[in-house]
Phi, psi and omega in degrees: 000319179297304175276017188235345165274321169272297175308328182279341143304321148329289190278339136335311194272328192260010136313292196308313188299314177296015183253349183273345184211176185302095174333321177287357187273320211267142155261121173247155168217131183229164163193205164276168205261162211203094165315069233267171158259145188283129191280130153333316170276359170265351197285012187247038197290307228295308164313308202290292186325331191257002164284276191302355147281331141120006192213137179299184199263149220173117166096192194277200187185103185293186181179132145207142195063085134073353177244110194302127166245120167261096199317190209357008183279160172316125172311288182314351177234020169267316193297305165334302169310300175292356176063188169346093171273163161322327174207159151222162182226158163220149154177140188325138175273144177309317170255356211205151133338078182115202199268176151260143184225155168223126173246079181278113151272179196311302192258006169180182209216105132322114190238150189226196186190147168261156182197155216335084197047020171268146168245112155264166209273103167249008161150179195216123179245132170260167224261300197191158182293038155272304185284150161210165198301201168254013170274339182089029156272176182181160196306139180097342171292145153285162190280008174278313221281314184280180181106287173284317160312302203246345176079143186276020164261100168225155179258182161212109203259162227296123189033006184272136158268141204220130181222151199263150163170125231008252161259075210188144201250160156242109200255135158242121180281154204214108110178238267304329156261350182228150197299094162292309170186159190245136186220106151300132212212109172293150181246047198279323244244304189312118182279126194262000000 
């Protein structure tokens, strides 16, 4: 039930990305997953991306193998970091200049945006219970679990419990007692 609710959030998502733009514009490229080892002069990513995006580190911030996925920070040397995804998708973005990308691993989804010659970071979606927040929740947790993790100033944004910090959301979907999926999500987008 659990992977079959993140998959059907997948393939949403990438309906939607594909309605923004010319089906001959769009890329999928899949393979293996390509078991990388994390290089040790990458484990500071969390900096270099937020150095190249021009803004400190903020908001929640997921981590695997030693490497920070930071929202709205520079990609490239986070995607780097993470080696080999399992897929990739691109196709011209709705809002902005240039592509939109999804970089899917086994176990969770690197999503970017371009922006001044850039690729930032627009969210992380997780997968499945292998992965988890850096508070240590994860799919299959109760909605107590989050709770007790995160404290009850949450909004609840069309059916997401969503708690904020600076820009950036962290979402959990429900249900009914239990967590189906977590998502960090940038707020470049979010109308004020």
């Amino acid at each position: 039930m659990k992977k079959l609710a993140v998959t059907l959030m997948g393939v949403l998502m990438c309906v939607s990305l594909a309605a923004c733009g010319n089906s001959n514009d769009s890329k999928v490229i899949s393979g293996d997953v390509n078991n990388t080892t994390v290089n040790a002069q990458n484990n500071n990513v969390e900096n270099e991306g937020q150095e190249a995006s021009g803004s400190s580190v903020s908001g929640y911030v997921f981590s695997f193998n030693g490497t920070d996925v930071v929202v709205d920070a520079d990609a490239e040397p986070i995607i780097a970091s993470l080696g080999e995804p399992t897929s990739y998708y691109e196709n011209p973005s709705c809002a902005f200049n240039g592509l939109d990308k999804i970089y899917t691993y086994s176990s969770f989804e690197v999503d970017t945006y371009p922006q001044n010659e850039k690729d930032l970071i627009s969210g992380v979606i997780l997968k499945d219970d292998t992965v988890s927040t850096k508070e240590g929740i994860c799919i299959g947790q109760s909605n107590q679990n989050m709770i007790d993790t995160y404290g009850e100033e949450y909004t609840n944004e069309d059916g997401m419990c969503v708690y904020r910090k600076d820009n950036m959301k962290l979402c959990f979907i429900l249900d009914g007692d239990q967590i189906v999926s977590i998502k960090y999500l940038s707020t470049v987008l979010d109308e004020e």
